[in-house]
N, C-alpha and C positions, 0 to 999 in steps of 0.2 A: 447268284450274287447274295452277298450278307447280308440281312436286315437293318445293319448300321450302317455300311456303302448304299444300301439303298435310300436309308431317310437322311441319309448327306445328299444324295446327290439331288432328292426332291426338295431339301430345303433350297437347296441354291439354281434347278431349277423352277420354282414355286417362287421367290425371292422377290422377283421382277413383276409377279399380279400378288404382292400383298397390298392385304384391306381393297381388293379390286370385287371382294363380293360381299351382299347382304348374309346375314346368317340364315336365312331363310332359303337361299338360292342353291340350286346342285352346282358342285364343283368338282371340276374333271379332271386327272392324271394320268399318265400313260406309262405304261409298264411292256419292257420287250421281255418273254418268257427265253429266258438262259440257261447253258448245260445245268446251272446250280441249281436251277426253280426248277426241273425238273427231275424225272425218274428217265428211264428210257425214251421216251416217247413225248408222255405229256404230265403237265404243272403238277406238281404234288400238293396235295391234298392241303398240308401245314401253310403251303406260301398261299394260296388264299386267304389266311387269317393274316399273314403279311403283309400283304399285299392291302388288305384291309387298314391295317394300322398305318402303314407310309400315309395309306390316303386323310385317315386323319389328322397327321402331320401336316400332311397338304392345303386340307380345307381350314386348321387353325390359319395357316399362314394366310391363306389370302381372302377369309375374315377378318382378319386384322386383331387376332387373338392368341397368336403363336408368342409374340414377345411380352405382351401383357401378363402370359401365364410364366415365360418365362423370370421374369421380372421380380414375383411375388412368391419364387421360391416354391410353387407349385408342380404338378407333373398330372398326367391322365392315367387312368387304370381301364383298363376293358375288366369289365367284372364276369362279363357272359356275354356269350357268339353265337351264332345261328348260319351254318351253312346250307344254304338249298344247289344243288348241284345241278344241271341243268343239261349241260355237255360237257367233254373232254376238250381242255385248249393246247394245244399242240406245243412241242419245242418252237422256237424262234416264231410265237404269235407275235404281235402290236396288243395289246390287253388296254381299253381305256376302261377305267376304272371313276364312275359318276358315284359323287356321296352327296348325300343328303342329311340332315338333320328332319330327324320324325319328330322329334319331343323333346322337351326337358323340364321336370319337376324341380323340387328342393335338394332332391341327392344324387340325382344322374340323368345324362343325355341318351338318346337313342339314335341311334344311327342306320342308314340302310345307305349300302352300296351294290349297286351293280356292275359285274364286271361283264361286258361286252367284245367278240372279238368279231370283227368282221362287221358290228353294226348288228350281230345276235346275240341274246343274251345270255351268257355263258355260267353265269352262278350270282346268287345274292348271299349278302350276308348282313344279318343284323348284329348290332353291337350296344352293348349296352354297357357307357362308361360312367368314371368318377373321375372329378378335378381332386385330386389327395396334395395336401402339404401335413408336414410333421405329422402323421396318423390322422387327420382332421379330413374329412372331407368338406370339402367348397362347394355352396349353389351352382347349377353352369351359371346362371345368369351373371355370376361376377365376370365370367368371360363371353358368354355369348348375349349379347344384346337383344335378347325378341323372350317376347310372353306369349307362354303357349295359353291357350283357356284352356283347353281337353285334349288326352291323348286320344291321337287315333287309334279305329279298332286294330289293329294292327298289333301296336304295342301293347293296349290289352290284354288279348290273344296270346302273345308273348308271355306277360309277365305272371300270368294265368298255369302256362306250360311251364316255365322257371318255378311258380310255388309248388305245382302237383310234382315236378321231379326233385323238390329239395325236401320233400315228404316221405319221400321212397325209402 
């Protein structure tokens, strides 16, 4: 399935639990693995990072921050991904896909999902985005409502492995 048939069909079903979650809280989605998401077999590699964005389509929406950014002429950018692989998910899984917000400073959110099939955990992905209007990047906090004090070590870690590879 196309990445735009797929964040259509999560807006409208997301739609019905908007602003139904705190920004703090995991938010769940569910993805069926189709001939297109895969290879032979099993999910390709690419729709994980897909599959990752829909979900954060998903979690604006039922934050209650999907229309708000829409609104202000703004969009999101994933600037950098972290796939950990974990297992192979098969042609025609159920994939639910839980997102969470790790962090957000003055110029970008972090994101962690996990996608789960069968209730195991199949792959994570971290994501590290930007609110962008006109070349400008935006606070999250104009959209996501919660003050972090400190990132976790987590993202640390992360942004640690992002400097030492933009050195290379």
């Amino acid at each position: 399935m196309s990445g735009l048939l797929r964040n259509i069909l999560a807006f409208f079903l997301g739609l019905p639990g908007h602003a139904s979650h705190a920004a703090t809280d995991s938010v769940t989605t569910w993805f069926w693995v189709s001939p297109f998401d895969s290879g032979v077999r099993v999910l390709k590699s690419d729709k994980y990072l897909q599959y990752a964005e829909t979900a954060q389509l998903d979690y604006l929406l039922k934050v209650g921050s999907f229309f708000s950014v829409l609104r202000s002429g703004a969009g999101f950018v994933n600037l950098a991904q972290q796939v950990r692989f974990l297992r192979p998910v098969a042609l025609f899984s159920c994939v639910r896909v839980e997102t969470r917000l790790l962090h957000a400073d003055d110029k970008c959110a972090y994101f962690l999902h996990a996608l789960r099939v069968r209730g195991e955990l199949a792959a994570e992905i971290l994501v590290k985005m930007k609110f962008k209007k006109s070349g400008r990047t935006l606070a999250p906090s104009t959209f996501l409502s919660h003050d972090f004090a400190t990132a976790p070590e987590r993202v640390h870690a992360w942004e640690a492995a992002l400097q030492a590879a933009g050195e290379s």
